[in-house]
N, C-alpha and C positions, 0 to 999 in steps of 0.2 A: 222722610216719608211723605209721598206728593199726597195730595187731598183727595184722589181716587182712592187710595190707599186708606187713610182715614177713616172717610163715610161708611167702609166697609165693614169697621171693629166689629165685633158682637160685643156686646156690655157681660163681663163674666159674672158668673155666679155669686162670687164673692167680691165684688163689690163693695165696699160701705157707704150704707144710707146716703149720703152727702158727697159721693164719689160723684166726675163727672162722667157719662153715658158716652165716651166717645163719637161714637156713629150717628146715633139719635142728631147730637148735640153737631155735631158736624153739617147734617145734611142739612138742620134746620139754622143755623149761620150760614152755610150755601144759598142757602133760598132767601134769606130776608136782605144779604147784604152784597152778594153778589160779587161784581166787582173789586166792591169796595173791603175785600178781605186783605188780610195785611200777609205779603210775602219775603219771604227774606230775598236778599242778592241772588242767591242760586233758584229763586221763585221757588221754593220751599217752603208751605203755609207757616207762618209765626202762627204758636197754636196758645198762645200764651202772656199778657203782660197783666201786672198787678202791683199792689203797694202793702204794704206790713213797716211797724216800728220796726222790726227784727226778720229783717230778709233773710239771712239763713233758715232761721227757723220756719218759716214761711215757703222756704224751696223744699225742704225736708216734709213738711205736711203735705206736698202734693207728690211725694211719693209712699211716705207709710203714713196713711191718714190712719190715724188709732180711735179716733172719737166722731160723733154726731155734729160735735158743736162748730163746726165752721165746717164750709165747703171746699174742696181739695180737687186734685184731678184721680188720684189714686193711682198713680203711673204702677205702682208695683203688683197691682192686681190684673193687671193686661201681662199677655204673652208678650210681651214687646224688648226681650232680652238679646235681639240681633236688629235693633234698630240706635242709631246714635241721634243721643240728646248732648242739645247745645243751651247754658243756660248765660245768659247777659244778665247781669245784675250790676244795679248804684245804688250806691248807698251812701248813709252823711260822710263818710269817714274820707269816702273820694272829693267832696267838694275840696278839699285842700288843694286838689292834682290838676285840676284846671286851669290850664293856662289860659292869656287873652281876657280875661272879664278883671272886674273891679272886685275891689273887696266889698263895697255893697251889692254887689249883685251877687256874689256870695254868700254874703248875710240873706239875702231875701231866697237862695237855693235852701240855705240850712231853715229857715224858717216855714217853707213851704215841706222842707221833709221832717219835721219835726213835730208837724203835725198832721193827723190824717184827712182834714178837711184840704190841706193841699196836696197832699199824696192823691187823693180824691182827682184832685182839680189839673196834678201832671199827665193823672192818667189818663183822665177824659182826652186832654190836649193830645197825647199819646196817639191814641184812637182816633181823632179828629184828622190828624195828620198821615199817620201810616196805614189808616186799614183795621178793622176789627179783627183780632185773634179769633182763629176758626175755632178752638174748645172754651172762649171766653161763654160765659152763661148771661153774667150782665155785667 
């Protein structure tokens, strides 16, 4: 879905509280970062990167957000059932699958995802590097 496309959403009715505003939230990552929004290979906005202990769980709440208490995208509450999502996920369980690195750089992969203040600290780098995700909030 190109970022024209996006900006357009209307936010539905049933929404949950902590859902993100697609549109809103779009137009206002257009305006602040500009350029520097992050696109995939086919320049299709990455609309999306983040960090959780439990990344499964974590992709499943930004489609059925059931509760208040964390903030979510709420993909299931948008019309959006002829559009194709792509999701990239790592998690610890990959650093074994990496080839070319040491086993301490390994060590220091598992240590920074095994805790959230480095999960914290990939992601910033994440963003530093490719561009801010057009539905990221902060």
């Amino acid at each position: 879905m190109p970022l024209s496309e996006i900006v357009k959403i209307k936010t539905p009715v049933n929404l949950p509280k902590n859902g993100c505003k697609f549109g809103p939230t779009a137009k206002d990552n257009k305006n602040l970062f500009g350029t520097n929004l992050c696109h995939s290979k086919s320049d299709l906005p990455i609309i999306y990167n983040g960090h959780q202990g439990n990344v499964i769980a974590r992709v499943r709440t930004h489609f059925i957000l059931k509760n208040d208490k964390t903030g979510a995208m709420g993909i299931n509450s948008y019309p959006l059932s002829s559009k194709r999502w792509t999701a990239h996920i790592f998690h610890r369980e990959m650093i074994e699958k990496i080839s070319g690195i040491s086993e301490a750089q390994k060590n220091f992969i598992r240590n920074l995802a095994d805790k959230r203040t480095g999960r914290i600290a990939v992601e910033a780098q994440w963003r530093t590097i490719y561009g801010w995700p057009i539905l990221c909030k902060s």
